[in-house]
C-alpha positions as CSV (number, residue, x, y, z in Angstrom):
1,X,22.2,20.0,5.9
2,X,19.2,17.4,6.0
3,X,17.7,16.6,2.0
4,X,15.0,15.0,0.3
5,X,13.7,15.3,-3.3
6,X,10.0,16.6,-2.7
7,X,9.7,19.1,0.9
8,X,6.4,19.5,1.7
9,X,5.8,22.6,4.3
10,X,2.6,21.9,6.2
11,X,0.7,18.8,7.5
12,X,-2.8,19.8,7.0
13,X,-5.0,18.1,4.4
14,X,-3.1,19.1,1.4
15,X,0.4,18.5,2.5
16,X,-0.4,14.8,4.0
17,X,-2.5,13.7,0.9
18,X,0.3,15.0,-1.3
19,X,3.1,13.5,0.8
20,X,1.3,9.7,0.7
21,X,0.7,10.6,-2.7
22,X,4.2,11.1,-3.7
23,X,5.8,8.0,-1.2
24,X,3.3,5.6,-3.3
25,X,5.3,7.1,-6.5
26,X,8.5,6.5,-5.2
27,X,9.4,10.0,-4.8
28,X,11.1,10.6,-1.1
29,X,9.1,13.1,0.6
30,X,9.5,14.9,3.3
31,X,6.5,16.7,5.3
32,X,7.5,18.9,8.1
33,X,4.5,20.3,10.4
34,X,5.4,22.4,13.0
35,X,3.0,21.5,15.6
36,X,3.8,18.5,17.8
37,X,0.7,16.5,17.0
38,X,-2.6,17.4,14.7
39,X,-5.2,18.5,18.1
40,X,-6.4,21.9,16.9
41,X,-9.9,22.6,17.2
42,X,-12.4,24.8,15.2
43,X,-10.2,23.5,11.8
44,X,-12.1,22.3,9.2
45,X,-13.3,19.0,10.0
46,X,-15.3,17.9,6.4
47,X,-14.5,15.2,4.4
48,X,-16.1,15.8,1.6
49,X,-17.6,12.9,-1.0
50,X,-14.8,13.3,-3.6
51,X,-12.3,12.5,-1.0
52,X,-14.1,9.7,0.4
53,X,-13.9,8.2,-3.2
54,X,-10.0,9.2,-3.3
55,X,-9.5,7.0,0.1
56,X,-11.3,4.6,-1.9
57,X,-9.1,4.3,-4.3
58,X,-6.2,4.3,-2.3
59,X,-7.2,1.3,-0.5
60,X,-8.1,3.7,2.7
61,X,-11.9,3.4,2.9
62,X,-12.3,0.7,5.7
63,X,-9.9,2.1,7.7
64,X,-11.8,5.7,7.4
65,X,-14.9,3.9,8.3
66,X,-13.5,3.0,11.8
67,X,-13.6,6.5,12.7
68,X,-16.0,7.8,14.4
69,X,-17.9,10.5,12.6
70,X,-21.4,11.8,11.5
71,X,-22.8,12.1,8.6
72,X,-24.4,15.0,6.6
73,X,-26.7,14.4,3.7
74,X,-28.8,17.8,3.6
75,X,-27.9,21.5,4.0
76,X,-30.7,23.7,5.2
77,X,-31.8,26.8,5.9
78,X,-33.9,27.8,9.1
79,X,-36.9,29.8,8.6
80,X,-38.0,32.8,10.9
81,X,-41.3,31.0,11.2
82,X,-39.4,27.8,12.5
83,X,-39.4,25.8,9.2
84,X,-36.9,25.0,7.0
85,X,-35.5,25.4,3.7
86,X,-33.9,22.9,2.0
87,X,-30.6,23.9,0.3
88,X,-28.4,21.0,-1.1
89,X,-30.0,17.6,-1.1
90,X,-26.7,15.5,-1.0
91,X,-28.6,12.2,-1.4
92,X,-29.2,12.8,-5.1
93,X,-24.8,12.9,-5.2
94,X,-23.6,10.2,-8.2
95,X,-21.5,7.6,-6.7
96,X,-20.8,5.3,-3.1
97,X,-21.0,8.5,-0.9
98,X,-23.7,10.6,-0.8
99,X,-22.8,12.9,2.0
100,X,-19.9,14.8,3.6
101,X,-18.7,12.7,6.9
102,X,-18.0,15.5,9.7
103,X,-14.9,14.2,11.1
104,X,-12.2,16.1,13.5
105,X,-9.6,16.6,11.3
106,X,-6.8,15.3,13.5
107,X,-8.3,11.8,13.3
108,X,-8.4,12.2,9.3
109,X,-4.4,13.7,9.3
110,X,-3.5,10.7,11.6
111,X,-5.1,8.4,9.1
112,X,-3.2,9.8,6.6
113,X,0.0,9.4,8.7
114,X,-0.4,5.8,9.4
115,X,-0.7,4.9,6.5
116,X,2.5,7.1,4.6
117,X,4.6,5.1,7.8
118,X,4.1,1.7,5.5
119,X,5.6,3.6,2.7
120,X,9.7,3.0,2.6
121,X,10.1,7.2,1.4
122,X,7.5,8.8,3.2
123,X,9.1,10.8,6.3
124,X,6.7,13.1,8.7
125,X,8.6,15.2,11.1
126,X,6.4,17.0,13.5
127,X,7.8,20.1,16.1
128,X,9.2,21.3,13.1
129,X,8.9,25.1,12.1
130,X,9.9,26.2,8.6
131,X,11.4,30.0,9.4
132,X,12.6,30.8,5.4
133,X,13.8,29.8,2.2
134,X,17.3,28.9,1.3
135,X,18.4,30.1,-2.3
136,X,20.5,29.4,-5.0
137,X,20.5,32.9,-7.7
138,X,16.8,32.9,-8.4
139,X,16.1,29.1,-7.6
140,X,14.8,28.2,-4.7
141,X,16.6,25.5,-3.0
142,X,15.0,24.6,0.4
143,X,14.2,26.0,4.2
144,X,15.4,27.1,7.2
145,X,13.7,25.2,10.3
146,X,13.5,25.5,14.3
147,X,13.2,22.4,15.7
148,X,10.9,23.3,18.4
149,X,11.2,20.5,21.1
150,X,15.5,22.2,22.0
151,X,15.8,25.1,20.0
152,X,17.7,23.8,17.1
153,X,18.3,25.3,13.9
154,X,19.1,23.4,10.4
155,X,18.4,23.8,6.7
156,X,16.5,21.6,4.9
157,X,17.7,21.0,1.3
158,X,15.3,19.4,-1.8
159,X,14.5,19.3,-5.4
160,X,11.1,20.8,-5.0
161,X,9.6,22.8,-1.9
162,X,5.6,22.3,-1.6
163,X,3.8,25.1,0.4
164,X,0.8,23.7,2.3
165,X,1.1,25.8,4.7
166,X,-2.2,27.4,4.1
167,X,-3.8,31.1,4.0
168,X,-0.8,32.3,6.4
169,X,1.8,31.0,4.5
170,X,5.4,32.1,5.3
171,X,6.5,30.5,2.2
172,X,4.1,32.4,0.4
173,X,5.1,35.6,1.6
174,X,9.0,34.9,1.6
175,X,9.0,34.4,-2.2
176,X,6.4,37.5,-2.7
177,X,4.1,35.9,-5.3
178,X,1.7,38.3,-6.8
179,X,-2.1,37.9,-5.9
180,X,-5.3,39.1,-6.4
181,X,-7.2,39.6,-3.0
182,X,-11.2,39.9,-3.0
183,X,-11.5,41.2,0.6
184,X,-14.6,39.7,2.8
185,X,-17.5,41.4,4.4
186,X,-17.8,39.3,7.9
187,X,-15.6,37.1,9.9
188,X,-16.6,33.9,11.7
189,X,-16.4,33.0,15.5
190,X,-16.6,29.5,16.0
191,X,-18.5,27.9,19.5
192,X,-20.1,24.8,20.1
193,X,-23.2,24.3,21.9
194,X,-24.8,20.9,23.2
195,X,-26.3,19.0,21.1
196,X,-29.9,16.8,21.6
197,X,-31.1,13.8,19.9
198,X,-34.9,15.9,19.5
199,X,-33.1,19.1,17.7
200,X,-34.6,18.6,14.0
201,X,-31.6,19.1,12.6
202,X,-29.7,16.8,10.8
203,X,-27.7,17.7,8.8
204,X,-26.0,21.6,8.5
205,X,-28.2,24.4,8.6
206,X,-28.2,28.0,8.5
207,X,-30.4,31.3,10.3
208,X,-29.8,34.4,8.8
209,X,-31.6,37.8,9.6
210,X,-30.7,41.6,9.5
211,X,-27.7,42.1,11.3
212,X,-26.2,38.7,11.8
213,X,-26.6,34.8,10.7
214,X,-25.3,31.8,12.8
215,X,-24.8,28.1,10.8
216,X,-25.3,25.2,13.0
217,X,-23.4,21.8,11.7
218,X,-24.3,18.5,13.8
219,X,-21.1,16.6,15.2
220,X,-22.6,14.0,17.4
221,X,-23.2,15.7,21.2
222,X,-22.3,18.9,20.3
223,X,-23.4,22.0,17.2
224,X,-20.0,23.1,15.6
225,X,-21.7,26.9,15.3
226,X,-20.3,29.7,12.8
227,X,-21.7,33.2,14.3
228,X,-21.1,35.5,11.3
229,X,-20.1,39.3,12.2
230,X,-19.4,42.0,10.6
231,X,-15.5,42.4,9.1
232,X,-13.3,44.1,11.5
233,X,-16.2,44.0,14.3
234,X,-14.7,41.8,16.4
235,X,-13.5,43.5,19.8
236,X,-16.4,46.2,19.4
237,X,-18.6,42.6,19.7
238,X,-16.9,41.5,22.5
239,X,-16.8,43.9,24.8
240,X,-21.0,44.0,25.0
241,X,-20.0,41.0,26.9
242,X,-21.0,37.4,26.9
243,X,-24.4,37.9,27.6
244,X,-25.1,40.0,24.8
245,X,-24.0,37.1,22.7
246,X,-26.1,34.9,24.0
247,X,-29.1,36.8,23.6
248,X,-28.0,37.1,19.5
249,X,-27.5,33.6,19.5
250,X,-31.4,32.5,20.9
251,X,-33.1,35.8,19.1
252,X,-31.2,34.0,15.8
253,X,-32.4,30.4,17.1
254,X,-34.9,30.6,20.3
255,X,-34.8,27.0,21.1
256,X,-31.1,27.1,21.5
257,X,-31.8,29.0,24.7
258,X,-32.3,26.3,26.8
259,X,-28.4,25.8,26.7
260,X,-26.6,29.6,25.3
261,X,-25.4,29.3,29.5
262,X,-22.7,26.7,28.1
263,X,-21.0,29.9,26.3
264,X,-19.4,30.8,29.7
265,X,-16.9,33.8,28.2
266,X,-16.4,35.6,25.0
267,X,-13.0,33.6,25.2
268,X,-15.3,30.6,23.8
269,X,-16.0,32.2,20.7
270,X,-12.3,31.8,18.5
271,X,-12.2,34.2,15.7
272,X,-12.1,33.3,12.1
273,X,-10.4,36.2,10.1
274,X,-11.9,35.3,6.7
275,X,-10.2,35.9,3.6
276,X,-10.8,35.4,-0.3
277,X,-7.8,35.6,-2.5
278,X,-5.5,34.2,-4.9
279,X,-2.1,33.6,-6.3
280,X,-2.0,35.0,-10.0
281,X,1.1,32.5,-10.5
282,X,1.2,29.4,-8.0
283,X,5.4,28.9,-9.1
284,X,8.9,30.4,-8.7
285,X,11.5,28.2,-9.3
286,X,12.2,25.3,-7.0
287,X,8.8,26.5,-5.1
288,X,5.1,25.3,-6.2
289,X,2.0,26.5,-3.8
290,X,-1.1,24.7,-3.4
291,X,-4.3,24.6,-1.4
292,X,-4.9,27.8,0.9
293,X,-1.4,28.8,0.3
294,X,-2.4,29.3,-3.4
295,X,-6.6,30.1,-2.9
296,X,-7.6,31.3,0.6
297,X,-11.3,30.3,0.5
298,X,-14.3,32.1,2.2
299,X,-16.1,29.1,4.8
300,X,-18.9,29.7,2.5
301,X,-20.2,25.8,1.7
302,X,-16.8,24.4,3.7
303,X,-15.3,23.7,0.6
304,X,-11.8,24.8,1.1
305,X,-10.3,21.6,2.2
306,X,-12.2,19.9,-0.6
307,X,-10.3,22.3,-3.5
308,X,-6.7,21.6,-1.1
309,X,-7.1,18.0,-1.2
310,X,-7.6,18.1,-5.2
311,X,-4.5,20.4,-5.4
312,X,-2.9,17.6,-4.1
313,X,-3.9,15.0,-5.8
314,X,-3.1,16.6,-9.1
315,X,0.0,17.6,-7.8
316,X,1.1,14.3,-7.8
317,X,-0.2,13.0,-10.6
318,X,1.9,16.0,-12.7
319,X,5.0,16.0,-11.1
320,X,5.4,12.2,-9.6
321,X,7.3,11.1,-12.3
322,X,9.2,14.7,-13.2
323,X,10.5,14.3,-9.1
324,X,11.5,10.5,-9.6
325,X,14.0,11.4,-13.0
326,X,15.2,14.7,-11.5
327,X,13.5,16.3,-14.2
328,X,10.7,19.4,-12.4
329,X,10.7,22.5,-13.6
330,X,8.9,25.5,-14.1
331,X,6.9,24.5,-17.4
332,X,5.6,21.1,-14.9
333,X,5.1,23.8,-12.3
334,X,2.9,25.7,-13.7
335,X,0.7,22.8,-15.4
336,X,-0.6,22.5,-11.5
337,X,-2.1,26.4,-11.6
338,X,-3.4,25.0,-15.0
339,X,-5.4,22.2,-14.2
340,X,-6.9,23.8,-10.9
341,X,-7.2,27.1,-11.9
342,X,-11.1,26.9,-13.5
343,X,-12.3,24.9,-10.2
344,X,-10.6,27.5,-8.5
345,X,-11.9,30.5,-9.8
346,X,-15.2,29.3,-10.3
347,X,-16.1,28.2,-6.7
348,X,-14.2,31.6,-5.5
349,X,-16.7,33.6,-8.0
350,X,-19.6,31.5,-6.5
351,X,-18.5,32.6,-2.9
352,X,-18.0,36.4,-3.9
353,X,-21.4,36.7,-5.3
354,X,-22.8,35.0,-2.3
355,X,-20.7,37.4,-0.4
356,X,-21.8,40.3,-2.2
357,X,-25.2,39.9,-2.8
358,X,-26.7,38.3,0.6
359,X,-24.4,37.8,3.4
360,X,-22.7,41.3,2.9
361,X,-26.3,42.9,3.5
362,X,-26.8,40.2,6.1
363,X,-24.0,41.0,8.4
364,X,-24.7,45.3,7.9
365,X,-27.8,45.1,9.0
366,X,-29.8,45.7,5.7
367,X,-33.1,45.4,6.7
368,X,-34.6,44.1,3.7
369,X,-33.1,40.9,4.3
370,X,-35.7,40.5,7.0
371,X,-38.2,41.6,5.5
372,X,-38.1,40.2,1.8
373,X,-39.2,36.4,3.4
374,X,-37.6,33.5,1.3
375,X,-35.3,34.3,-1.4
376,X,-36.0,33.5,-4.9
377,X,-33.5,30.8,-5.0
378,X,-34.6,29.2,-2.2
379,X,-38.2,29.3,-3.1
380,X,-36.8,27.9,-7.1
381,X,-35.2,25.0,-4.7
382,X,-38.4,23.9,-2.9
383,X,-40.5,23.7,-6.0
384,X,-37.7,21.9,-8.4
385,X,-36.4,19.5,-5.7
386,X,-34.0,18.2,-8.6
387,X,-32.2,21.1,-8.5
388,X,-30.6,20.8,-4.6
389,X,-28.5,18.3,-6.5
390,X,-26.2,21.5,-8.2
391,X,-25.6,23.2,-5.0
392,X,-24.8,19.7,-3.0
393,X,-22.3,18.6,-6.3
394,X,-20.6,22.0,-6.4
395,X,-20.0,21.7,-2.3
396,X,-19.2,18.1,-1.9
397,X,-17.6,17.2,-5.2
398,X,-16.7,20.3,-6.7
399,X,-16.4,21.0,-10.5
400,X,-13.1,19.2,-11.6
401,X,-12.4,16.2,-8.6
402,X,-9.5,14.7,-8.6
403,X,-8.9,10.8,-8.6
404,X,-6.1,8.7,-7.4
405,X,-2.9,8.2,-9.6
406,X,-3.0,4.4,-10.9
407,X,0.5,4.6,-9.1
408,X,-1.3,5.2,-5.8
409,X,-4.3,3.1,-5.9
410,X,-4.0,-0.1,-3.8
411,X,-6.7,-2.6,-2.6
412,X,-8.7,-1.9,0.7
413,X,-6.1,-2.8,3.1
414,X,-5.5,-2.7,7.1
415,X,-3.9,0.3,8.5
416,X,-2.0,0.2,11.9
417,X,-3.5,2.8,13.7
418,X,-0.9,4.8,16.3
């Protein structure tokens, strides 16, 4: 039996964050990540402006610079006349970054890798599937693993087990937390599309009419697009075929017809099952959740990673020093749920009434939505400029951020890259 003090399950944005975290408190962390590197596409890939002043602080800022990424300063909405509707005005953000850098998220998770290899109790261990929880009475005590380059089983033993593991948890599940589920009314497929330097648009923008809505999110030569259908309406959608979709796409968007042909199948659409939920308790003993393990968020405003990455931070900052003496336990535990519970359930209400209200009557077909011409809000928007500021804090900062532990902080530094 392998052992560490702090076993982080998952190397996504939360669990590699907290795992640096951690290592730069002295804690010996673990991460395991059962994929054999971080290439997955159509994951979120937004690095929001509170977490580019978190790799500020730690000293990671130059090194994020190197990587190649755009930039997004507005979020719009597309008009059925052809104009636009300005949405969030991220230029009016407080602080260095006034925009959410579009990055793929394996180059951000690798970033984060490099740079926990410098620290003497970091350990990442990739190939490495958690299958269950080892117990001790009621405390939870550690995993089960399949090591999935030969096969091999073990048990992983540690103070405190971290499940990053997101919306699909197994950890979660195992241990049977109680939670309060919201339910969604569409599902996303994800596609790109090619991408010109003429398009006018720059940063992410959205067209929705009766019956469907498609969100359109620059990332250098290509548009990462979000097709929003109807919950559960997935395989009656695909088999109209592929060009069927392509004709939604260009009624949605005309002048994306003159490239809807690089949608060759209905296999280049990957499904999005959304959910909204959370944990009423975050905690057994021996066990803490976090990120979408704790709060699946709806892809409304991309802010999921941004509430995961916080979770982390927080995490460490509670529970650095408790991990270091030997001294976590449930009372430390449950001070995490505390501290993220109000940005939690207030960006969660925000989504449901956007849910509920709009993209519900959207995705059904309501015809109304057609019909009714700019919403209130977005009318409000245009003539009080000053207020695109609330909706671009609220997506790329979020209500409580999250800064670096002094324990974590170090001066810009250079990161060997692998």
């Amino acid at each position: 039996m392998e052992r560490t003090t702090c076993l982080v399950v998952g190397g996504g944005p939360a669990g590699m964050v907290l795992g640096l975290l951690l290592a730069r408190g002295g804690v010996e962390v673990t991460v395991l990540e059962k994929h054999g590197d971080f290439l997955r596409d159509f994951r979120g890939d937004t690095v929001h402006a509170s977490t580019l002043t978190l790799l500020d602080e730690l000293g990671l800022g130059p090194a994020f610079a190197q990587v190649p990424q755009q930039r997004v300063d507005k979020i719009e909405s597309l008009l059925e006349d052809g104009g636009k509707a300005a949405i969030a005005d991220l230029s009016r953000l407080p602080g260095a970054h006034k925009h959410i850098a579009m990055v793929p998220q394996w180059d951000f998770l690798d970033l984060l890798a490099d740079a926990g290899k410098v620290e003497p109790t970091f350990s990442l261990r990739m190939n490495t599937e958690v299958t269950g929880i080892t117990k001790q009475g009621n405390k939870i005590t550690g995993v089960t693993y399949r090591d999935r380059t030969d096969g091999r089983t073990g048990e992983f033993a540690a103070d405190l087990v971290v499940a990053a593991d997101g919306r699909g948890s197994i950890l979660r599940d195992a241990v049977d937390l109680p939670v309060h589920s919201f339910g969604a009314p569409m599902d996303v497929w994800w596609f790109r599309l090619p991408r010109k330097e003429s398009d006018d648009v720059k940063g992410g923008a959205g067209r929705f009419s009766s019956g469907s809505a498609l969100v359109l999110i620059p990332r250098g030569e290509y548009f990462q697009c979000a097709f929003l259908i109807r919950k559960g309406s997935d395989r009656q959608l695909r088999a109209e075929g592929v060009e069927k979709f392509r004709e939604r796409v260009t009624t949605l968007v005309p002048w994306l017809a003159d490239r809807v042909d690089h949608i060759e199948s209905m296999d280049d659409a990957k499904l999005l099952d959304v959910k909204l939920d959370r944990l009423k308790r975050w905690h057994v003993d021996g066990l803490l959740c976090i990120g979408d393990a704790a709060h699946a968020m709806s892809p409304i405003g991309g802010v999921g990673i941004n509430l995961a990455v916080q979770d982390a931070v927080a995490t460490a900052r509670l529970l650095a020093k408790p991990l270091r003496e030997g001294t976590v336990n449930g009372a430390g535990l449950a001070k995490v749920r505390r501290r993220r519970w109000f940005p939690t359930v207030l960006i969660q209400t925000m989504q449901r009434v956007i849910q509920g209200r709009f993209l519900k009557r959207v995705v059904e077909g309501d015809a109304a939505v057609a019909s009714s011409g700019v919403p209130a809000p977005l009318r409000l928007l245009q003539r009080f400029p000053r207020l695109q500021a609330i909706p671009a804090y609220m997506v790329a900062i979020g209500p409580r951020p999250e800064h670096a532990p002094d324990f974590a902080r170090r001066a810009p530094q250079t990161i060997v890259r692998s």
